[in-house]
TORKOL-4160 file (C-alpha; in steps of 0.2 Angstrom, whole numbers, padded with zeros to 4 digits, m for minus):
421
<pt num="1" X="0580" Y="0192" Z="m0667"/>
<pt num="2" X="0562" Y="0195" Z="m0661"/>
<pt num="3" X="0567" Y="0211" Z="m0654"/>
<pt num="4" X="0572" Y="0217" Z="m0670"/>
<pt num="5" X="0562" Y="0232" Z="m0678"/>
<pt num="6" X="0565" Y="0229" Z="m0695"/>
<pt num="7" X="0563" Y="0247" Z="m0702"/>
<pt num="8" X="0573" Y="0255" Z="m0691"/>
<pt num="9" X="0588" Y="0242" Z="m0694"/>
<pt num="10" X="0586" Y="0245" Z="m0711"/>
<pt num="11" X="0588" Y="0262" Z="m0711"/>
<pt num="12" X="0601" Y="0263" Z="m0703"/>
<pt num="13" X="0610" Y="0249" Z="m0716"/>
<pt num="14" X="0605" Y="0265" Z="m0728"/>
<pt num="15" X="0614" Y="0276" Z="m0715"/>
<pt num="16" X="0630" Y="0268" Z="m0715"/>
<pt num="17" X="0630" Y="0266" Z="m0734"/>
<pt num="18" X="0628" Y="0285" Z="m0737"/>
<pt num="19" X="0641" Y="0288" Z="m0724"/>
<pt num="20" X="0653" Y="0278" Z="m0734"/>
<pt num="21" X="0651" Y="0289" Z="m0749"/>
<pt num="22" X="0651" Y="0305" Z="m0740"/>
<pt num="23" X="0662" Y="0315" Z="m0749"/>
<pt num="24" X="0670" Y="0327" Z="m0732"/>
<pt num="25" X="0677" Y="0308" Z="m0726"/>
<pt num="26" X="0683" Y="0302" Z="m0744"/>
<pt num="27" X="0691" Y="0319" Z="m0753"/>
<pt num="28" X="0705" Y="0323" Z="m0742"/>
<pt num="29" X="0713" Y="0306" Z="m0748"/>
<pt num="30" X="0713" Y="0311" Z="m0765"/>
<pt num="31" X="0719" Y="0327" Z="m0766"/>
<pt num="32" X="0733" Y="0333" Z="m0780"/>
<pt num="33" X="0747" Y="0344" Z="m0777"/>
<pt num="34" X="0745" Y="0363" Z="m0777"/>
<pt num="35" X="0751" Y="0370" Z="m0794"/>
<pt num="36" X="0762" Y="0383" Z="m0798"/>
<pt num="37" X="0747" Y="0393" Z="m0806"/>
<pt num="38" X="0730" Y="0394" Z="m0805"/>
<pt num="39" X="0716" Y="0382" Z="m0795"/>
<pt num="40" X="0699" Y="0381" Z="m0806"/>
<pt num="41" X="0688" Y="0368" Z="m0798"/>
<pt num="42" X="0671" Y="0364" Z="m0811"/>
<pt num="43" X="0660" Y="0348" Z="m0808"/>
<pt num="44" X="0643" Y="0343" Z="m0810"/>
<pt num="45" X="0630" Y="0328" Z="m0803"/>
<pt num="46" X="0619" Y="0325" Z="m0787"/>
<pt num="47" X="0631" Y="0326" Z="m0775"/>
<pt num="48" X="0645" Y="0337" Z="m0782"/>
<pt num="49" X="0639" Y="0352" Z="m0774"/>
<pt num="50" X="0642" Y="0343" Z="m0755"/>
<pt num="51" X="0661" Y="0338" Z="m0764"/>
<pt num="52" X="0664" Y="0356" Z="m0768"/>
<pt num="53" X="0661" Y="0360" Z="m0748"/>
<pt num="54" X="0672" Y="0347" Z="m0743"/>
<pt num="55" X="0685" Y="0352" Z="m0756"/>
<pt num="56" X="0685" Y="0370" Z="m0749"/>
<pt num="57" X="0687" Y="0365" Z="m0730"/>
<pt num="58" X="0704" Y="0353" Z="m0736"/>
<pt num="59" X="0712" Y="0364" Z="m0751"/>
<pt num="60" X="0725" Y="0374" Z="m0743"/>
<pt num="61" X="0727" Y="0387" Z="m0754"/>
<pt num="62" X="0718" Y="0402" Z="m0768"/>
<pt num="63" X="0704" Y="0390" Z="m0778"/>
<pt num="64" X="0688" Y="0398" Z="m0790"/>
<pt num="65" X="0676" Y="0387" Z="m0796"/>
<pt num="66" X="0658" Y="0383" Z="m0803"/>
<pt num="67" X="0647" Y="0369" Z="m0801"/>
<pt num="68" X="0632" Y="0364" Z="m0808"/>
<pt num="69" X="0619" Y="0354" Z="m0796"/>
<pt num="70" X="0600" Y="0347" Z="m0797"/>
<pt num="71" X="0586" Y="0359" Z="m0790"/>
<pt num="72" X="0588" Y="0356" Z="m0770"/>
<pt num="73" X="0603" Y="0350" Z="m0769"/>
<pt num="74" X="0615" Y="0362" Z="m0766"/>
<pt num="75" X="0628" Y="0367" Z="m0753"/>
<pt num="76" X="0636" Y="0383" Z="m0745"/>
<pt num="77" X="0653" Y="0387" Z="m0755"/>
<pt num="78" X="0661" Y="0402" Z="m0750"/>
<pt num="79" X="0675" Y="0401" Z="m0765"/>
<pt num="80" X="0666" Y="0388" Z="m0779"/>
<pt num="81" X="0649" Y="0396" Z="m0786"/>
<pt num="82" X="0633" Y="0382" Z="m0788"/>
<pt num="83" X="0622" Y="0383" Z="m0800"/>
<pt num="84" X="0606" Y="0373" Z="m0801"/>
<pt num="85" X="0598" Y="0365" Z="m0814"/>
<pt num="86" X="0584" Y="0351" Z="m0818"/>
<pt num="87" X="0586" Y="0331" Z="m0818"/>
<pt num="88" X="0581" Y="0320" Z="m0826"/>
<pt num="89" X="0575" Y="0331" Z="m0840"/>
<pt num="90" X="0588" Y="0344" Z="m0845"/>
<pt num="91" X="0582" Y="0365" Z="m0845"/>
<pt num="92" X="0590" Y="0381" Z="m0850"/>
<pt num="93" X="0599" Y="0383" Z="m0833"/>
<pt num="94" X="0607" Y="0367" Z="m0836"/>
<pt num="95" X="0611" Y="0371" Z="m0853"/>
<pt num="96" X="0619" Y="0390" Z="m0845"/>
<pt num="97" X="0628" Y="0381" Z="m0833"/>
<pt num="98" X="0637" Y="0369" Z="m0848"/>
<pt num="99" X="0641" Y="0385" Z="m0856"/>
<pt num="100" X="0649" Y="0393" Z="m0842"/>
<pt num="101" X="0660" Y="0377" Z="m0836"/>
<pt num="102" X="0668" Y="0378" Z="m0854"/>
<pt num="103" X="0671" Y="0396" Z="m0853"/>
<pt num="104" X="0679" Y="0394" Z="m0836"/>
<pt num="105" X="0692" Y="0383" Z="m0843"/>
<pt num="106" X="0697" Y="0393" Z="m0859"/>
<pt num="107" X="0714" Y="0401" Z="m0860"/>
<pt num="108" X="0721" Y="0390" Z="m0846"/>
<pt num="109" X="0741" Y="0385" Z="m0844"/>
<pt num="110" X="0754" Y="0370" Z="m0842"/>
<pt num="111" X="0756" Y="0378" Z="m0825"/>
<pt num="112" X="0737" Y="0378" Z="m0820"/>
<pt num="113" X="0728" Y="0364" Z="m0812"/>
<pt num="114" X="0708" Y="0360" Z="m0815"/>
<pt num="115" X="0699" Y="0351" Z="m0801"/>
<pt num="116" X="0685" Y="0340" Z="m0808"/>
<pt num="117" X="0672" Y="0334" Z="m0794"/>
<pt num="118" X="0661" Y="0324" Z="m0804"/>
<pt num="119" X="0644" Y="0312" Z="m0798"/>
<pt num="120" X="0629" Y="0303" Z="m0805"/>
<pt num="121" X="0616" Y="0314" Z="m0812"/>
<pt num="122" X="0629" Y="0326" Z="m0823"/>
<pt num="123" X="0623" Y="0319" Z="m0838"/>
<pt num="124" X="0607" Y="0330" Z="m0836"/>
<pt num="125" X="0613" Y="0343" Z="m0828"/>
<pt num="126" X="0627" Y="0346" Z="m0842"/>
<pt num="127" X="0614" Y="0348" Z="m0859"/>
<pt num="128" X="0626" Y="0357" Z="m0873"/>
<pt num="129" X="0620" Y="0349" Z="m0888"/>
<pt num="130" X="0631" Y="0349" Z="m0904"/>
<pt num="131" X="0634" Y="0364" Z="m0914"/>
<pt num="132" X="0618" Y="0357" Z="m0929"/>
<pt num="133" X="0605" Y="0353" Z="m0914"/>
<pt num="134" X="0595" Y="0361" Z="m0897"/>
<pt num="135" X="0591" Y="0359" Z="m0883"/>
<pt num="136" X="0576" Y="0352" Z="m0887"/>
<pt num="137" X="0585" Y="0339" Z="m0898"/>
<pt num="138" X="0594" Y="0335" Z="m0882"/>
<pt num="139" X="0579" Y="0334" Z="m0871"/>
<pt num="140" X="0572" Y="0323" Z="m0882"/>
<pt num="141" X="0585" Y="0311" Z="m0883"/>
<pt num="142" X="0586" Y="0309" Z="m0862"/>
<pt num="143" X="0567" Y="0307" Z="m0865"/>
<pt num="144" X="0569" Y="0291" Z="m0875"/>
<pt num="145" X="0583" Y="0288" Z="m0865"/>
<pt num="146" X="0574" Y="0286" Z="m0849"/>
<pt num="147" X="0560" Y="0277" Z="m0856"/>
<pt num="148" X="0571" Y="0262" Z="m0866"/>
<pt num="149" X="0577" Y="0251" Z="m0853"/>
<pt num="150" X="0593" Y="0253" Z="m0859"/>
<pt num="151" X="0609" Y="0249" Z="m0846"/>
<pt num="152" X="0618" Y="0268" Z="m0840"/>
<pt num="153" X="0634" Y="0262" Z="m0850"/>
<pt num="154" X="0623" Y="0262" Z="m0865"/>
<pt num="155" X="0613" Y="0278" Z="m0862"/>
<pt num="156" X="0626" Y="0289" Z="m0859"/>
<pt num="157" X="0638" Y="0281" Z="m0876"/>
<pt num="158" X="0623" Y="0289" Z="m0885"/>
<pt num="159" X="0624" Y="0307" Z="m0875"/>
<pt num="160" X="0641" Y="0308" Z="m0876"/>
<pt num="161" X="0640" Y="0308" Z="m0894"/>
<pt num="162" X="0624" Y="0323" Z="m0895"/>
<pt num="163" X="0636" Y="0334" Z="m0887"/>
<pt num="164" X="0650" Y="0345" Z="m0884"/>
<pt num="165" X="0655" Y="0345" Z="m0867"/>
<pt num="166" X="0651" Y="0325" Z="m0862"/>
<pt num="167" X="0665" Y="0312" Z="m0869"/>
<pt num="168" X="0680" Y="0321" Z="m0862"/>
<pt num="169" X="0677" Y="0336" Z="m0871"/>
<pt num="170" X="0677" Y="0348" Z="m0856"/>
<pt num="171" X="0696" Y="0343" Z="m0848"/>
<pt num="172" X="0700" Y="0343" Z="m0868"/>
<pt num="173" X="0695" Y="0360" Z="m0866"/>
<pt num="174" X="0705" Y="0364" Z="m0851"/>
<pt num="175" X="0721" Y="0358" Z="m0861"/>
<pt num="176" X="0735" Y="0362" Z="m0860"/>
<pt num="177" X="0731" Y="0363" Z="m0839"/>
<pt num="178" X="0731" Y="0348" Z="m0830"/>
<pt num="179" X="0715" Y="0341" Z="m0824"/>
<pt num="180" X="0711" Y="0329" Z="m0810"/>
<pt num="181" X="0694" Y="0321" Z="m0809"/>
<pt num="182" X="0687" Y="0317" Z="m0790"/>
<pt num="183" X="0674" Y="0305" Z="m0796"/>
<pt num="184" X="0659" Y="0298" Z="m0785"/>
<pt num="185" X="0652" Y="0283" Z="m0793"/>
<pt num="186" X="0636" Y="0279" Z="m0798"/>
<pt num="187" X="0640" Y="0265" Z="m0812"/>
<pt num="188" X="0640" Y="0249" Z="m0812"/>
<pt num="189" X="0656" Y="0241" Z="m0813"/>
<pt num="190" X="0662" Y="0259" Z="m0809"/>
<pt num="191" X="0670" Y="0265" Z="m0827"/>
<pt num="192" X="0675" Y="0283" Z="m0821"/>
<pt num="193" X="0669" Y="0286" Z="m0841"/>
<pt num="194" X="0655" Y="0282" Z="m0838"/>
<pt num="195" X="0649" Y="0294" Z="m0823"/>
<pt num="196" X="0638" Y="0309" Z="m0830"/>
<pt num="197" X="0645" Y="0305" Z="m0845"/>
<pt num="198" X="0662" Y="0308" Z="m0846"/>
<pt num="199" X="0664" Y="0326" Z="m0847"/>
<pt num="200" X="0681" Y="0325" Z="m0841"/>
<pt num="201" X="0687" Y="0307" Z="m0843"/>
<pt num="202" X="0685" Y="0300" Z="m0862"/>
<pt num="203" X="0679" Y="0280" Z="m0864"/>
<pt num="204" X="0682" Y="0270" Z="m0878"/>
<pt num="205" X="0663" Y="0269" Z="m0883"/>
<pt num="206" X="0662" Y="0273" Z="m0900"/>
<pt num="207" X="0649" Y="0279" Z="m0912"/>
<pt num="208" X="0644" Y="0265" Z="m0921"/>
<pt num="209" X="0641" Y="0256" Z="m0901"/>
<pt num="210" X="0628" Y="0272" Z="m0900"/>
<pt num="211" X="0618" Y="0268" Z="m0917"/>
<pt num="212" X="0618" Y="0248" Z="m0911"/>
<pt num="213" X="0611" Y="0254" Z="m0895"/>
<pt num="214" X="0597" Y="0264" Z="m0903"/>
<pt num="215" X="0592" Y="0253" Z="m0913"/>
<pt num="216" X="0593" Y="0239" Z="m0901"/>
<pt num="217" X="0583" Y="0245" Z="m0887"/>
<pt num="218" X="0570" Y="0256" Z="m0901"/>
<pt num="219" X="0573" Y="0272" Z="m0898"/>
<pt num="220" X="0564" Y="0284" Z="m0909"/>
<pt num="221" X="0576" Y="0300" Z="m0907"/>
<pt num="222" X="0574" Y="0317" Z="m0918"/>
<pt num="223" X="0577" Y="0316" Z="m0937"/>
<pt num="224" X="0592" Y="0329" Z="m0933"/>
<pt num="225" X="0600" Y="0318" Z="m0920"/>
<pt num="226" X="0602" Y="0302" Z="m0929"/>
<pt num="227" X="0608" Y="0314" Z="m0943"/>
<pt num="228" X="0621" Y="0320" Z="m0932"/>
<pt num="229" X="0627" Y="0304" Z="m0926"/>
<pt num="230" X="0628" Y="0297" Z="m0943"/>
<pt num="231" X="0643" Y="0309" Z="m0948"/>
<pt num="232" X="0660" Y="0310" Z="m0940"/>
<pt num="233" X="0656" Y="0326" Z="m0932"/>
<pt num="234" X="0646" Y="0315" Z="m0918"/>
<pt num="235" X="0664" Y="0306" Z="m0914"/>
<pt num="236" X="0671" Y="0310" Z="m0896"/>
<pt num="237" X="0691" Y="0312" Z="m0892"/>
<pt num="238" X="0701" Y="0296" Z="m0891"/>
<pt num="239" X="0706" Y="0291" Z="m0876"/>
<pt num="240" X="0726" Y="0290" Z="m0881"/>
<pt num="241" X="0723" Y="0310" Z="m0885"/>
<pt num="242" X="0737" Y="0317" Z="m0883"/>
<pt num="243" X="0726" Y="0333" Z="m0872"/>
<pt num="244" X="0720" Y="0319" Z="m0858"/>
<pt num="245" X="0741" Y="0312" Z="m0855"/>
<pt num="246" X="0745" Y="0322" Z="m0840"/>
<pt num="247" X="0727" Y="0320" Z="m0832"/>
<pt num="248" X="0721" Y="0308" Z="m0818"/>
<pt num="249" X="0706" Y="0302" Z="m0809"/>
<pt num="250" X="0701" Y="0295" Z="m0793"/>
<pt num="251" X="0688" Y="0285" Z="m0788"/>
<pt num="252" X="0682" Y="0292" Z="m0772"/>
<pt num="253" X="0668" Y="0282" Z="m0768"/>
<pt num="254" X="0657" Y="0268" Z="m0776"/>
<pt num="255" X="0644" Y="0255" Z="m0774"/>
<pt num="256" X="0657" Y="0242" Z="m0768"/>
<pt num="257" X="0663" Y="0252" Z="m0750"/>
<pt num="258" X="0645" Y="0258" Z="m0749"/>
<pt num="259" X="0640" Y="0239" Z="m0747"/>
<pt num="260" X="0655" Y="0232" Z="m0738"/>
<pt num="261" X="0650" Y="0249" Z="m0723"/>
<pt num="262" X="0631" Y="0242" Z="m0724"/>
<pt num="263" X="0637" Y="0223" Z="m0721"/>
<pt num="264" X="0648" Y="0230" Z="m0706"/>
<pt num="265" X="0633" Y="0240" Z="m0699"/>
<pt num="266" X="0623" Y="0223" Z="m0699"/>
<pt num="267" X="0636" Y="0213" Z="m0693"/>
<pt num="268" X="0636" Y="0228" Z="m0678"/>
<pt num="269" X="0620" Y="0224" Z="m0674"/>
<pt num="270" X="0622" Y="0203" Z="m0672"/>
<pt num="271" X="0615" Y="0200" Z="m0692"/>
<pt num="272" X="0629" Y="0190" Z="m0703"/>
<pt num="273" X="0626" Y="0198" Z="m0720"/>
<pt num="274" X="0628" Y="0194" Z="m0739"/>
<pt num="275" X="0632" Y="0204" Z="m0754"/>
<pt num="276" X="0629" Y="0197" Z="m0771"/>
<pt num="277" X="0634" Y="0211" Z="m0783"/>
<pt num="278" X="0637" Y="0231" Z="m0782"/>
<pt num="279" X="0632" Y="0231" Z="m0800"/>
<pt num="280" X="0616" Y="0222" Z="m0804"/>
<pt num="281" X="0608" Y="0229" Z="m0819"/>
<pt num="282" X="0590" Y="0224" Z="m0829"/>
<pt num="283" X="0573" Y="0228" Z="m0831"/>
<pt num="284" X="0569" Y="0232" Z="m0811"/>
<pt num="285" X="0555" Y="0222" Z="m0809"/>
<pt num="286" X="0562" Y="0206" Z="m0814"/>
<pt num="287" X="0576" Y="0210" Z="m0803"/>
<pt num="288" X="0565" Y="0211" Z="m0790"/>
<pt num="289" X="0557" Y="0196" Z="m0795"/>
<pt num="290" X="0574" Y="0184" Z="m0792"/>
<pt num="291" X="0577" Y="0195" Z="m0776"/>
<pt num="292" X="0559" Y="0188" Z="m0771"/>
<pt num="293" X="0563" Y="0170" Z="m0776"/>
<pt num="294" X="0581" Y="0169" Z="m0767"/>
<pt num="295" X="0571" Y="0177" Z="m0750"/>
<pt num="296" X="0559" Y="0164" Z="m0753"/>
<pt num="297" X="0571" Y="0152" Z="m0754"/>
<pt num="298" X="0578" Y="0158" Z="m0736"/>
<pt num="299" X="0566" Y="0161" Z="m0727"/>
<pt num="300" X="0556" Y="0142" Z="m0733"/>
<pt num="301" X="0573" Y="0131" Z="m0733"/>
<pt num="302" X="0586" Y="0141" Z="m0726"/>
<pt num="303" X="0599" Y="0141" Z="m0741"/>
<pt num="304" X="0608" Y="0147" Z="m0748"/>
<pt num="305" X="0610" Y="0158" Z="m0734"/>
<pt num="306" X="0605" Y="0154" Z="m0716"/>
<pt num="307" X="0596" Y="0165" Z="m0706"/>
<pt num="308" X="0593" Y="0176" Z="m0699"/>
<pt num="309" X="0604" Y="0185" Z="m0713"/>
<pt num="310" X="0603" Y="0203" Z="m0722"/>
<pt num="311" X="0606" Y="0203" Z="m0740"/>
<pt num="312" X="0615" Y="0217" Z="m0749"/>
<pt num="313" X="0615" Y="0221" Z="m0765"/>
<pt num="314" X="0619" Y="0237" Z="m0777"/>
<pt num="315" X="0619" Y="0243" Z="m0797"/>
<pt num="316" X="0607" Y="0251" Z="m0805"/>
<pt num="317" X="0591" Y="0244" Z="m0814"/>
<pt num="318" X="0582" Y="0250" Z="m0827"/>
<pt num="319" X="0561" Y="0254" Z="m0832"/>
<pt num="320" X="0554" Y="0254" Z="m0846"/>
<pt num="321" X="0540" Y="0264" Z="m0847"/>
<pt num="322" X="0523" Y="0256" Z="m0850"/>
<pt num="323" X="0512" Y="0270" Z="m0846"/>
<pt num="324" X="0513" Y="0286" Z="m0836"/>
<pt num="325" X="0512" Y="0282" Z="m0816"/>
<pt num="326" X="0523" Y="0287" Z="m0803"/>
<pt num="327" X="0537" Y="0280" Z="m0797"/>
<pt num="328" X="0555" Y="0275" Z="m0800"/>
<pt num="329" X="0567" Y="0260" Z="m0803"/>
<pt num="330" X="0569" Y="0255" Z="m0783"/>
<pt num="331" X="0550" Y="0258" Z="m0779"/>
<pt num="332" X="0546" Y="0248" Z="m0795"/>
<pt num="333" X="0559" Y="0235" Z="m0791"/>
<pt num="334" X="0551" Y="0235" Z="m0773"/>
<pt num="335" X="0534" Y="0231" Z="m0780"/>
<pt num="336" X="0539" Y="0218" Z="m0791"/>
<pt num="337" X="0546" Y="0211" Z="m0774"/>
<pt num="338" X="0531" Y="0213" Z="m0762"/>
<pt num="339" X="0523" Y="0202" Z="m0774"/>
<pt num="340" X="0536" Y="0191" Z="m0772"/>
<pt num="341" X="0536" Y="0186" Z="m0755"/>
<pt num="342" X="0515" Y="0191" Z="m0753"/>
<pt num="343" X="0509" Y="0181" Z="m0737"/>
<pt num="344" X="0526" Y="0177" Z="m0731"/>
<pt num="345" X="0532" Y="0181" Z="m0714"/>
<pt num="346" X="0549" Y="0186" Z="m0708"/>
<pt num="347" X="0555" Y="0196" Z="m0722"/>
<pt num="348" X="0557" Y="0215" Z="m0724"/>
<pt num="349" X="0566" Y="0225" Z="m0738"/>
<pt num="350" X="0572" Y="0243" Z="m0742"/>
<pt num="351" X="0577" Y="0247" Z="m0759"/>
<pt num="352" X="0583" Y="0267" Z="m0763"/>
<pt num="353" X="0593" Y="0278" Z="m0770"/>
<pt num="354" X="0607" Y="0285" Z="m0762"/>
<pt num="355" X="0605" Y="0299" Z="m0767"/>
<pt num="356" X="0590" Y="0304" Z="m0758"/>
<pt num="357" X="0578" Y="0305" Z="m0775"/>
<pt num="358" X="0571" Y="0287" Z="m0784"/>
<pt num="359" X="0563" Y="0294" Z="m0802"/>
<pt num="360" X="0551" Y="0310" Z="m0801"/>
<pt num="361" X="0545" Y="0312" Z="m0784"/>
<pt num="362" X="0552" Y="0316" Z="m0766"/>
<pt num="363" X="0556" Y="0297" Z="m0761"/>
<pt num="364" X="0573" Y="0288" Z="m0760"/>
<pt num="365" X="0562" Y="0272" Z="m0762"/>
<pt num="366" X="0551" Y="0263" Z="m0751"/>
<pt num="367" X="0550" Y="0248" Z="m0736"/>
<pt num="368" X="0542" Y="0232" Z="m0740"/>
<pt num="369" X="0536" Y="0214" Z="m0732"/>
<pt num="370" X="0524" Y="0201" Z="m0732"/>
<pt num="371" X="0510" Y="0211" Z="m0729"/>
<pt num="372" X="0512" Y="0225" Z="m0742"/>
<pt num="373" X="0502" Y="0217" Z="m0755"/>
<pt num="374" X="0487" Y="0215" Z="m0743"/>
<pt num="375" X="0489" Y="0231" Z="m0734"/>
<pt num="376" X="0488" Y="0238" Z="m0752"/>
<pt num="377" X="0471" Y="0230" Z="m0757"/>
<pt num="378" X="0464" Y="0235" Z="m0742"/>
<pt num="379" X="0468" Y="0254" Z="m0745"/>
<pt num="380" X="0460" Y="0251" Z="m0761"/>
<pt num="381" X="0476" Y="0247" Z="m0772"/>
<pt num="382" X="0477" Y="0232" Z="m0785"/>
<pt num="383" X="0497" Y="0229" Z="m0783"/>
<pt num="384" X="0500" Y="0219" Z="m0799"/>
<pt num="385" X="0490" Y="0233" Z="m0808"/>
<pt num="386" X="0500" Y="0248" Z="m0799"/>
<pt num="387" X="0516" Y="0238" Z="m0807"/>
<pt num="388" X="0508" Y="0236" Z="m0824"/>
<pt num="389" X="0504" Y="0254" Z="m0826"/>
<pt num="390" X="0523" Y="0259" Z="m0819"/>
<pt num="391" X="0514" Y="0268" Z="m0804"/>
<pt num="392" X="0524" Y="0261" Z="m0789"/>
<pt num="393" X="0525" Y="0276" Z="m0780"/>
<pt num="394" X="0506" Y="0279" Z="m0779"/>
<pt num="395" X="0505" Y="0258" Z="m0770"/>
<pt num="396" X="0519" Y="0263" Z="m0758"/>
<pt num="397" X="0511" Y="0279" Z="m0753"/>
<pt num="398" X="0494" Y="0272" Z="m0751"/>
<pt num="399" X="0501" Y="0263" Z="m0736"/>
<pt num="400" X="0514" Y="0274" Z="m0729"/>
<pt num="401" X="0528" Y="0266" Z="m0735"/>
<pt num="402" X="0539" Y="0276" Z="m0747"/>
<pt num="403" X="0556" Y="0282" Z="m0741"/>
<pt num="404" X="0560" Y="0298" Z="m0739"/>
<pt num="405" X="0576" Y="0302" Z="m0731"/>
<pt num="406" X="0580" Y="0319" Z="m0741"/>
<pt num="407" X="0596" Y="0324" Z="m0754"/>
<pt num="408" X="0610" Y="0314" Z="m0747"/>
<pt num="409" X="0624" Y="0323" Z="m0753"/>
<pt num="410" X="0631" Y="0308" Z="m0762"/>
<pt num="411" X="0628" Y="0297" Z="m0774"/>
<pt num="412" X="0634" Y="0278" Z="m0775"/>
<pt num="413" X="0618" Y="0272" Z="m0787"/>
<pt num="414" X="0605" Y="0258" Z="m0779"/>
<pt num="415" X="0605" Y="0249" Z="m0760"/>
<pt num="416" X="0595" Y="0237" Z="m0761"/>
<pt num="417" X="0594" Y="0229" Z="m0742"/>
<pt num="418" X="0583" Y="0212" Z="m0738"/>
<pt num="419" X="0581" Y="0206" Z="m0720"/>
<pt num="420" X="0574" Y="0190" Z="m0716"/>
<pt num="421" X="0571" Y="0184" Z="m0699"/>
């Protein structure tokens, strides 16, 4: 076990995590019979661009298409336009690209068939705000949003009622045509619904379960969005609607396989590994604070896991903002960590996004260990101040340890990976 480097072996857990959710292995399982009319194939999120280019190499036959992608992460389609557009805070080329998708899927027949390759991040990328608000209305509400601490399922129950494309409303658009949702997971629990809101599968969240969210977790939103949402203009199609009957949708890829190819990796390389949940949610740095006691636990008494042992786990936390630093829910749950096991020996962690991208900046997370609390002091970082101030990013880079593997081309949510010697 002495032999192990610990940083390489974790990224290469990451690794095999992303290579279970990459979309050229997972599409050409799921692929739907060729109609008798026309191919349309629309999407949006983080890694739908990369389904798109999978989708073209394994459709046999005439497709056209738009998809709308985050700034960066596009891919070469010679059939399926992309579009790019901002995340996590919604712009005008979002808002074009929301406007497009439902014009491609106007005027559309029984006989026609609508490919919907949908990933985490759409709910951004697809801002169409309803017919009484703007844009800036919807900025606004993914600004409160982002800074409530509120769970995905919850967040994206409120933007599904702000607008006109999330909820279902984009394959209600497509009716009569049949639509088929490819769907890459970023939720916990994996409620199809619930990925980039919805836009082609309709949930049973209902209107009232947004105003209970609001005001549970605080949110001051726009005078003109609460007055939307107060009427029953705000309500989103029924799931038994009689548009969705002839649809389906596939989940292609999730938090669960991602896990399951990381264990295997680490059982490759002679480390028995452990997965306690694919979909952990809470405020990030109190998850990272029970990660910290159970590696504590490990490492000092050997339970509940012997070592050495690499424990897995996946979901997506939550921040709520404090104050204005840098950073993002795995570098913050990372922090919250590193002080968790300071001074301890024998145990290193990796916390990212699969997706390439933890909050703002151009990391997927960071690496930690024993000594990351120290090293920080001695570069002139106060680690438990960096947390206070939600500025985890600016600790991590102080000493060289953010994450930075680049746009993945997937989507899966968190991997949260914790070896201990």
């Amino acid at each position: 076990m002495t032999a192990l480097d610990p940083r390489p072996f974790l990224t290469a857990i990451f690794n095999a995590a992303v290579a279970a959710a990459d979309p050229q292995r997972t599409i050409w399982d799921h692929l739907p019979a060729t109609p008798k009319g026309r191919t349309i194939v629309i999407g949006a999120g983080k890694g739908s661009a990369q389904m798109a280019a999978a989708f073209e190499r394994v459709w046999d036959g005439p497709i056209e298409g738009l998809i709308v992608t985050r700034y960066g992460y596009s891919a070469t389609c010679q059939r399926i336009e992309i579009i790019e557009a901002a995340h996590p805070v919604p712009d005008a080329a979002g808002l074009e690209a929301s406007r497009r998708l439902l014009e491609k899927v106007q005027g559309l027949t029984a006989d026609d068939l609508v490919v919907a390759l949908i990933s985490g991040g759409g709910s951004a990328l697809l801002p169409s705000p309803a017919e009484s608000l703007t844009l800036a209305d919807e900025i606004a509400v993914n600004e409160a949003l982002l800074a409530s601490g509120a769970p995905i399922a919850a967040m994206n129950t409120i933007r599904k009622h702000v607008s006109t494309i999330k909820g279902g409303r984009l394959a209600a658009a497509a009716f009569p045509a049949k639509v088929v949702s490819l769907v890459v997971s970023d939720i916990p629990g994996d409620n199809p619904a619930l990925v980039a809101s919805g836009p082609t599968v309709p949930d049973s969240g209902s209107r009232q379960e947004a105003l209970a969210s609001i005001a549970a977790y605080g949110m001051k939103l726009p005078a003109s969005v609460m007055a939307h949402i107060n009427t029953p203009a705000a309500d989103a199609p029924r799931v038994d609607d009689p548009r969705f009957s002839r649809n389906e949708v596939h989940l292609i890829a999730s938090a669960g396989v991602s896990l399951d190819a990381a264990a295997a990796e680490a059982r490759r390389q002679g480390i028995e590994a452990v997965i306690l949940s694919d979909s952990i949610e809470g405020e990030a740095r109190e998850v990272g604070g029970v990660h910290a006691a159970i590696a504590r636990e490990v490492a000092t008494r050997n339970r509940p896991f012997p070592k050495p042992v690499l424990i897995l786990s996946g979901g997506e936390t939550t921040v709520t903002l404090r104050a204005k630093g840098k950073g993002g829910r795995n570098s913050e749950f990372l922090l919250a960590f590193a002080i968790g096991i300071s001074g301890m020996d024998g145990i290193n962690a990796l916390a990212a996004d699969t997706d390439g991208i933890d909050g703002s900046e151009n990391n997927a997370g960071a690496f930690a260990d024993g000594s990351t609390v120290s090293r920080m002091r001695a570069a002139g970082v106060d680690a438990k101040a960096m947390l206070a101030g939600n500025n985890a990013w600016t600790g991590f880079n102080a000493v060289g340890d953010l994450f930075v593997p680049g746009p993945t081309g997937t989507n899966v949510n968190d991997l949260r990976a914790i070896l201990i010697k």
